[in-house]
C-alpha positions in Angstrom: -8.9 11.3 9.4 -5.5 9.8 8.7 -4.7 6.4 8.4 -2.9 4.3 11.0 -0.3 3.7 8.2 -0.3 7.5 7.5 0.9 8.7 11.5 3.4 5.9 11.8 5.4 7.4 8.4 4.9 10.7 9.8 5.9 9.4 13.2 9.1 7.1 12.6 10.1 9.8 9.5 10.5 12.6 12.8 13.1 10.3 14.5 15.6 11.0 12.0 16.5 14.4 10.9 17.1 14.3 7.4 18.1 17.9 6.7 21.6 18.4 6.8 24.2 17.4 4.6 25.7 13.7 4.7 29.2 12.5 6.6 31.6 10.9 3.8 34.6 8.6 4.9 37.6 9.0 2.5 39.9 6.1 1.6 42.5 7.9 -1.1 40.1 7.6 -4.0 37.1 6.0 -2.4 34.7 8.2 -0.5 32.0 6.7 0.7 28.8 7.5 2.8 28.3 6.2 6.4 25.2 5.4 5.7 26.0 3.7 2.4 29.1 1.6 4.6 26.8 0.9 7.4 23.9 -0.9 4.3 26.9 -2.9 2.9 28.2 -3.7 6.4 24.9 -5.3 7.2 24.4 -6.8 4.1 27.4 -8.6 4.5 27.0 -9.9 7.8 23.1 -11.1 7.1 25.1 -13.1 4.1 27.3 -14.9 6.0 24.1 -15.4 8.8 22.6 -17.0 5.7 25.6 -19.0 5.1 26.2 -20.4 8.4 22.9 -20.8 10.0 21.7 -24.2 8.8 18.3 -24.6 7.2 15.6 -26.7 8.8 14.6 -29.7 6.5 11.5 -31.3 7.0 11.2 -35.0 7.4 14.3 -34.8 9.5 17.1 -37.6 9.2 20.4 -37.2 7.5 22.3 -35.9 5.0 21.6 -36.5 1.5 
């Protein structure tokens, strides 16, 4: 008997078909994944999230 762990990898890993080859985007001398851009795309926009969403401080009151 497999585990519950076990089905959803096999599960979510049958979503995406993985065998063919990958799309590039070419800049002059940069080439570059999709999926690579798409990681750094969202990396960047969960850094500025971090940036600009302020942090809750306990104890409340001002600035320090």
């Amino acid at each position: 008997m497999q585990t519950l762990s076990a089905v959803m990898v096999h599960v979510l890993g049958s979503l995406i078909n993985l065998d063919h080859p990958g799309h590039y985007i070419n800049w002059g001398f940069i080439q570059i994944s999709v999926a690579n851009l798409t990681v750094i795309i969202l990396m960047v926009i969960v850094f500025i999230l971090a940036i600009l969403i302020p942090f809750h401080r306990p104890g409340g009151g001002g600035d320090r």
